[in-house]
Steps between C-alpha positions, in 0.01 A plus 500: 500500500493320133543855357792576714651203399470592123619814568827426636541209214478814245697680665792244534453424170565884416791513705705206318391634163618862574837370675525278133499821312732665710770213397385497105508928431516524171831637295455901410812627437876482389771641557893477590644320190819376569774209275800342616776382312528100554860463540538073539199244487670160542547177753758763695233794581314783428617860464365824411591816482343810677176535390452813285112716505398554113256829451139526635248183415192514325369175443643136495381173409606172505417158306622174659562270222406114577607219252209205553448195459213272482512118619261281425458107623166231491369791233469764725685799641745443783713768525614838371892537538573881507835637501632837574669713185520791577336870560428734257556865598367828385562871695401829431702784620501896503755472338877304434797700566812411280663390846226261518504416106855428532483272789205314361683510180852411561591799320745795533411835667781755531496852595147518435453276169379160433681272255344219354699198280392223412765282747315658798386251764145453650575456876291226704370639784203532786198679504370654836178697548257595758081538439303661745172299636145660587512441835855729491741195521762431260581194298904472420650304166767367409615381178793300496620411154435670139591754239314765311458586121665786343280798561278609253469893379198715404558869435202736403489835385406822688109591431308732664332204747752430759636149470726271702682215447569232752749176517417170475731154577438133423713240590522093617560417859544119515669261821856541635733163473598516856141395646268500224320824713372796213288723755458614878218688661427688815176626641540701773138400622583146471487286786826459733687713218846665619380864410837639572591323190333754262729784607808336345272355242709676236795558647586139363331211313313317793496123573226314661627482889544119703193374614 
């Protein structure tokens, strides 16, 4: 009886442990790159345009950056302030189309040719992206505020060893002024999540639904 009883303890305790990993799959994949421009960002609203897919993703990462402060009373430590700057941004792509360049850019394409002057305009705009989980789940972001850098160039000659060249973008995504919000995430294994959400994931920028 005393063995039974340690039996089912183990295997209750398996049971909550598997159903834990279930709900904390790990991130293994990327794909579905997509920006918006941000049209307004004030005390009136929010507006976006149509989100736009950028080429095929190979990697991403990306740096919160915390300003902190230390507070200190009857000589110790009583609190560290931290306060949201902003997120740093880095993607690697197949490769960046001048469509793409442009509209990251600002810059002119016409009839098949990008122009770029020095008066062109970085746009602000969102960053959406979906990463596939072990267990076969996705995770969804969103991005809302930021710009990238100009992109950088690297050009090799031809040798007799097959190489290719892929594109990389870095950029700043920081908080909107409307409601101070800077990112928004779905898991579609999360608990109580609308799931019919993800299908028109990109088909705008997404807000957080009522509670």
């Amino acid at each position: 009886m005393l063995l039974d009883f340690f039996m089912q303890k183990i295997k209750k305790k398996y049971k909550n442990m598997k159903g834990m990993g279930d709900t904390m799959a790990r991130q293994i994949g990327l794909k579905d790159i997509h920006i918006a421009i941000l049209k307004k960002d004030d005390s009136t609203g929010i507006e976006y345009e149509t989100p736009i897919k950028l080429e095929r993703a190979i990697d991403a990462k990306l740096s919160p950056k915390i300003s902190s402060e230390k507070l200190y009373s009857d000589d110790n430590l009583e609190e560290i302030v931290q306060i949201f700057d902003s997120i740093d941004v880095e993607i690697g792509l197949n490769q960046l189309s001048l469509e793409s360049r442009a509209l990251l850019q600002g810059s002119k394409l016409v009839k098949g040719t990008l122009l770029e002057t020095k008066s062109d305009i970085v746009p602000t705009l969102a960053l959406g992206f979906k990463s596939k989980k072990g267990n076969g789940r996705y995770r969804y972001v969103w991005l809302y505020k930021g710009k990238f850098e100009m992109t950088s160039d690297e050009y090799e000659t031809e040798t007799d060893k097959v190489k290719t060249s892929t594109a990389s973008l870095k950029g700043s995504f920081y908080a909107r002024d409307n409601d101070g919000a800077y990112r928004f995430f779905l898991d579609e294994d999360a608990k109580d999540v609308d799931t019919a959400t993800k299908y028109v994931w990109f088909d705008s920028v997404q807000e957080q639904p009522s509670a």
